[in-house]
N, C-alpha and C positions, 0 to 999 in steps of 0.2 A: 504493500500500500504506500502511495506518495506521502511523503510526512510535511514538507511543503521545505520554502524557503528559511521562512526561522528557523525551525528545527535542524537543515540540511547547513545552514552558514551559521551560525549564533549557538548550537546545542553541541558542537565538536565531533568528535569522531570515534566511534563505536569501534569496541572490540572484537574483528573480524573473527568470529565461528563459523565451524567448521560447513562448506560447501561455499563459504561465500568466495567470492571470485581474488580478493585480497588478503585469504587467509594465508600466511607464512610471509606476505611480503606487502612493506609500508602503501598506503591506502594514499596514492600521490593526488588525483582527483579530492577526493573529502580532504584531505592535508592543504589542497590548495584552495579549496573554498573558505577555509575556515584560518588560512593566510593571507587571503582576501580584503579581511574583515580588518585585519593588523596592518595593512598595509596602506588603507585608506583612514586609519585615526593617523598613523604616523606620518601620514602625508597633510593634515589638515595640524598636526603639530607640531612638526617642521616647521610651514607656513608660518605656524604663530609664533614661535621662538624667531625663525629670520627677522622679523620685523621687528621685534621686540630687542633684537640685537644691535639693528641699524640706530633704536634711540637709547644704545646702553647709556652714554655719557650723560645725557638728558636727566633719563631717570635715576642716575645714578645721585646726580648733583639734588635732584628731586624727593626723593628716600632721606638724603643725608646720609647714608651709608648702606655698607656689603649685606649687612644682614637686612636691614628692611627692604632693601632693593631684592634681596632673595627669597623674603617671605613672598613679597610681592607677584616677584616674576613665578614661584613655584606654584603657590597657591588659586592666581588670576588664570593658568592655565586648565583647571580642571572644568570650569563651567566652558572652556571653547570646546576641550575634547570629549565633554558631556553631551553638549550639545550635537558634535558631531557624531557618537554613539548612536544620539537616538534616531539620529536622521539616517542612519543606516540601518538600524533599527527597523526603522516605519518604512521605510522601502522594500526589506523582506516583508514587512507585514503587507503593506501596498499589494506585493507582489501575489499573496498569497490570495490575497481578494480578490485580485482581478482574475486570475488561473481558477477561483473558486476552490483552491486545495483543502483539506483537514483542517481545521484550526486545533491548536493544539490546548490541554484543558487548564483553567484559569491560573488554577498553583504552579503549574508545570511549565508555561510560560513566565510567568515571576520569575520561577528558580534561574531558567534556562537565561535569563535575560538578566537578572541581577549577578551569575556568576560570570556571565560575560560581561559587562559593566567594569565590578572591580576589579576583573582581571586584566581588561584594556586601561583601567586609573592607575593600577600598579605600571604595568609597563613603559605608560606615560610618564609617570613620577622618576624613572628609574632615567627615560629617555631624556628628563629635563635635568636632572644630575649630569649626568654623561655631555650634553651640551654647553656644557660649563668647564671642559677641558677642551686640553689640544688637540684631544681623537675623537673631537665632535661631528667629524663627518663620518666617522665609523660608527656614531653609535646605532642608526637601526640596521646597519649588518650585522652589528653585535647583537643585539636584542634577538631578531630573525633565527642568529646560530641558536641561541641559547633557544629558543621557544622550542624549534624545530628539534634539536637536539636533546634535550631535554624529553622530548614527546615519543622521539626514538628508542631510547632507553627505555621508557614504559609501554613500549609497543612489545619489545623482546622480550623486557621482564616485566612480566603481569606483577609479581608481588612487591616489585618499586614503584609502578604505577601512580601511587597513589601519592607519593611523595617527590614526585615530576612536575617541577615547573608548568612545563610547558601543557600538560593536562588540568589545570586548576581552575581554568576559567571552563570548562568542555560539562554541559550537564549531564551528560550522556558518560562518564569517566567518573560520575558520584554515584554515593552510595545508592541512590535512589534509583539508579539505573541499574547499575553493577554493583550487585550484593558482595560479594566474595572481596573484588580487589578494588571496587570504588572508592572516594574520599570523604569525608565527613565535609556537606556542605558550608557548614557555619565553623567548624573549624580554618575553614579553607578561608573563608573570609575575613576571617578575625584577625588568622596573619599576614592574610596579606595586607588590609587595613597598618599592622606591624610594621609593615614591609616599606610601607608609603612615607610612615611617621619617623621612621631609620633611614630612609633616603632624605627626608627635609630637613633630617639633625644632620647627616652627615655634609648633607647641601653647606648649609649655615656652615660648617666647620671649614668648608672646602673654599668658599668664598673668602673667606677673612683670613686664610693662611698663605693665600696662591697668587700672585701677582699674574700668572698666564694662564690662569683659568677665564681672567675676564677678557 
């Protein structure tokens, strides 16, 4: 049965059993749809850090210093790549309308759409640290390795699965899907929430210690 576009781009990528066509080897179609999704926030924040770079000196002088300038800049970015979430978001959903496919049921959409959410704010968060050094044009190749790679590892080993990166934001990779090797969903959230609040301290440390970071 078609499970539609949210489910197929936003819900991640299922554990190929046995007869499916990508059992024993990485599932590159569902990998790439659900790279997709990653590859249009971090292009919508790029966008916003470029600009926000061309008037570093501005707001710099503006802030009065590294660390308000840094709350600034980390914090002012999650409503742009919020926003961009959801408009990618409502497009799968769009999409689903107009096709007439399944809609998928009330909770189950929540889950599938709140652990993609703050799995794309983590990322973001990670993305805007990294743009703060000299390998800032590396960083969404960096990100991409680690998701991808990350995902690969709990593809081979089911029993790390769970503790892979790059499966965290995947509804279909929780428990609620996968009983045995899934994640605990509000565990998963919590630290990554963690994860975000560890990037903004380490931000603020990064900034006041670094003369070519800025």
């Amino acid at each position: 049965m078609e499970k539609g576009f949210v489910y197929d781009y936003l819900a991640g990528i299922e554990f190929p059993g046995f007869g499916s066509i990508y059992f024993g080897r990485i599932p590159l179609v569902p990998l790439g749809r659900w790279l997709m999704g990653v590859a249009v926030i971090f292009f919508i924040a790029g966008i916003y850090l470029n600009r926000r770079r061309q008037i570093l000196l501005f707001e710099m002088v503006r802030f009065g210093g590294r660390k308000r300038w840094w709350n600034a800049q980390f914090w002012d970015l999650f409503p742009a790549a919020a926003a961009g979430c959801f408009g990618y978001a409502f497009c799968m959903m769009g999409l689903d309308f107009f096709r007439h496919t399944p809609k998928t049921q009330g909770l189950e959409e929540i889950l599938i759409l709140l652990l993609w959410l703050v799995h794309m704010m983590t990322l973001i968060s990670i993305f805007c640290l990294l743009d703060q050094t000299a390998s800032r044009h590396l960083a969404p190749a960096f990100l991409f390795v680690t998701e991808v790679s990350t995902y690969v590892v709990g593809f081979y080993r089911w029993n790390l699965s769970k503790y892979m990166f790059g499966n965290w934001g995947m509804y279909v990779q929780s428990s609620r899907v996968e009983k045995v090797y899934g994640f605990s969903p509000a565990a998963v959230m919590l630290f990554e929430c963690l994860m975000i609040t560890g990037v903004w301290r380490l931000g603020v440390v990064l900034v006041e210690n670094r003369d070519s970071c800025l």
